[in-house]
C-alpha positions in Angstrom: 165.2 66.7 88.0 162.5 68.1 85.5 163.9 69.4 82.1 162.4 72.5 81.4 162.2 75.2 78.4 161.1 78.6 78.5 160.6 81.6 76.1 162.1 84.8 77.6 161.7 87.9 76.1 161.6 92.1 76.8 160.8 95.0 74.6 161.8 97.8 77.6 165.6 98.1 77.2 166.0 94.5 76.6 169.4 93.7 76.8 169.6 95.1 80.1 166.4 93.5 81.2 167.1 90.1 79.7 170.8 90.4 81.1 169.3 90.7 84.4 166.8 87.7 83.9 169.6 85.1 82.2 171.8 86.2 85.7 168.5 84.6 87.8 167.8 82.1 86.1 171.1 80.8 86.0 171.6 81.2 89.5 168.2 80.4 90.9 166.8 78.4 88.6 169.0 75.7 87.1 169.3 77.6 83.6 172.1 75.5 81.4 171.8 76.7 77.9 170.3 79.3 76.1 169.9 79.7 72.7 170.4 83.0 70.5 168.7 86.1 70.8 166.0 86.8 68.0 164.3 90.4 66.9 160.8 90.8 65.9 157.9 92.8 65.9 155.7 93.1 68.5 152.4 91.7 67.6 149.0 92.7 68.5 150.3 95.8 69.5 151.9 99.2 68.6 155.7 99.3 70.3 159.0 98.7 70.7 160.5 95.3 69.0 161.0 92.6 71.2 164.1 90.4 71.6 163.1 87.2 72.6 165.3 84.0 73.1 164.6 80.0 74.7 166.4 78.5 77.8 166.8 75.0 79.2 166.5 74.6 82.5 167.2 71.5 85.0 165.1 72.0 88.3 163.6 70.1 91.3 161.1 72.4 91.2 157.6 71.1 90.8 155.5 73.4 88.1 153.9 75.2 90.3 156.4 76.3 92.6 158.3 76.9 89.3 155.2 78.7 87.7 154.6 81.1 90.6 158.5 82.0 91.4 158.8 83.3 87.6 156.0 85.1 87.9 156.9 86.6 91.2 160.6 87.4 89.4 158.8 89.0 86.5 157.4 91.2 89.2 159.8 92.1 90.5 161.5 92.9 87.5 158.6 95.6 86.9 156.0 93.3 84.9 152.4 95.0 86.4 150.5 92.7 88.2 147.7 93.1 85.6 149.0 93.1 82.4 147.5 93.3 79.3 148.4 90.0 76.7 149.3 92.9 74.1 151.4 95.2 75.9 155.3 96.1 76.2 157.7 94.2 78.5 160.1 94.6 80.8 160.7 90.7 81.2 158.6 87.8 80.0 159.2 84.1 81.0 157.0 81.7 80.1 157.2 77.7 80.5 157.1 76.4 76.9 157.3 72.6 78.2 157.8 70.8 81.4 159.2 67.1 81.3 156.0 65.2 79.0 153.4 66.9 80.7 150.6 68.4 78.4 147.4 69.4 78.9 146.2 72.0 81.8 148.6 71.5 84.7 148.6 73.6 87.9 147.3 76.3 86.1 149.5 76.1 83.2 148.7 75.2 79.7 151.5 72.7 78.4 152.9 72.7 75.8 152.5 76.3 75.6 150.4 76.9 72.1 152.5 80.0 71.5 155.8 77.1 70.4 153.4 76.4 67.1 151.8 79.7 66.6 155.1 82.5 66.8 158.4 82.1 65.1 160.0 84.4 68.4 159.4 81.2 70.0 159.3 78.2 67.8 162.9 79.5 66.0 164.7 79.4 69.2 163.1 76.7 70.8 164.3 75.0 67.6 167.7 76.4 67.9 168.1 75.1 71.4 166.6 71.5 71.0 166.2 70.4 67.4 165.5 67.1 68.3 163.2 67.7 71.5 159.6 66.7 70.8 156.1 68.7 70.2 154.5 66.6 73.4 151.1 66.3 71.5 152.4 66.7 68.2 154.6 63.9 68.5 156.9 66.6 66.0 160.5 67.7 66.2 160.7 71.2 67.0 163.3 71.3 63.9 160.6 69.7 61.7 158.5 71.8 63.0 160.3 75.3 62.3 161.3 73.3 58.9 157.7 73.7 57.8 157.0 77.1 59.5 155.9 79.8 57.4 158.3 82.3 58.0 157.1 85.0 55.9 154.5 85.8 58.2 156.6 86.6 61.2 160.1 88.0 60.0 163.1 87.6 62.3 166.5 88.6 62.8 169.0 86.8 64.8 171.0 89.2 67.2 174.5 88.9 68.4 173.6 89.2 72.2 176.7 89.6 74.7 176.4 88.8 78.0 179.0 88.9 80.8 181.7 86.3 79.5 179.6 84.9 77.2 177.9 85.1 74.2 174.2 83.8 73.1 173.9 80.3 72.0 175.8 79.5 75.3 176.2 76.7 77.7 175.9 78.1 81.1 
């Protein structure tokens, strides 16, 4: 079994569309915790706020089976096939870390750079596994988010229901 993270985030009625996305990944992907929920800005772009939030996975999937049947979900879910970087979504899923792989691995960068670049990721990534380790940094993620500069990215933690359950959960 590979222990996975991943950011998840929308900015097009998120609650619904994350709702939607925890059901899946629960059920089809070996989701067992996920953090709080998290508001910010979207960057880079003019729209909507985005909620944004990290999950733990446990899956036999290899990364890119994993890789390709997010991407396929987020499809599905209404994410164009061509989407800009800087641009509203429906659903976003992206592998933060996979086991102690790093570097360029079937197509995906790991750890994903975004974890020490954006507190909508680093903040519940930090939440969810304070003691899990930057793999290159060799870094806590709570050390890490200790020594974030959170002035530059505000955020506001969300109470987000969901079914019978609220967000931190364990699934």
């Amino acid at each position: 079994m590979n222990l996975v993270y991943l950011g998840v985030g929308s900015n097009i009625e998120p609650h619904a569309n994350i709702s939607i996305g925890l059901d899946v990944l629960r059920d089809q992907f070996g989701m067992r915790r996920a953090s709080s929920a998290y508001e910010s800005a979207a960057l880079g772009f003019d729209g909507p706020a985005f909620i944004n939030l990290a999950v733990e996975l446990q899956t036999d999937l290899g990364l890119a089976e994993l890789a390709a049947e997010l991407r396929a979900f987020e499809h599905r879910m209404g994410r164009p096939q061509r989407a800009s970087r800087f641009s509203s979504r429906t659903l976003d899923l992206d592998i933060l870390s996979y086991g102690e792989l790093s570097g360029q691995v079937a197509g995906v960068q790991l750890p994903r750079a975004e974890i020490t670049e954006n507190a909508y990721v680093l903040a519940p990534l930090a939440e969810l596994a304070p003691a899990g380790v930057h793999p290159l940094l060799k870094v806590s993620y709570a050390q890490l988010w200790a020594e974030y500069d959170r002035a530059r990215q505000p955020l506001q933690q969300l109470t987000f229901a969901h079914g019978d359950w609220v967000l931190p959960a364990e699934v």
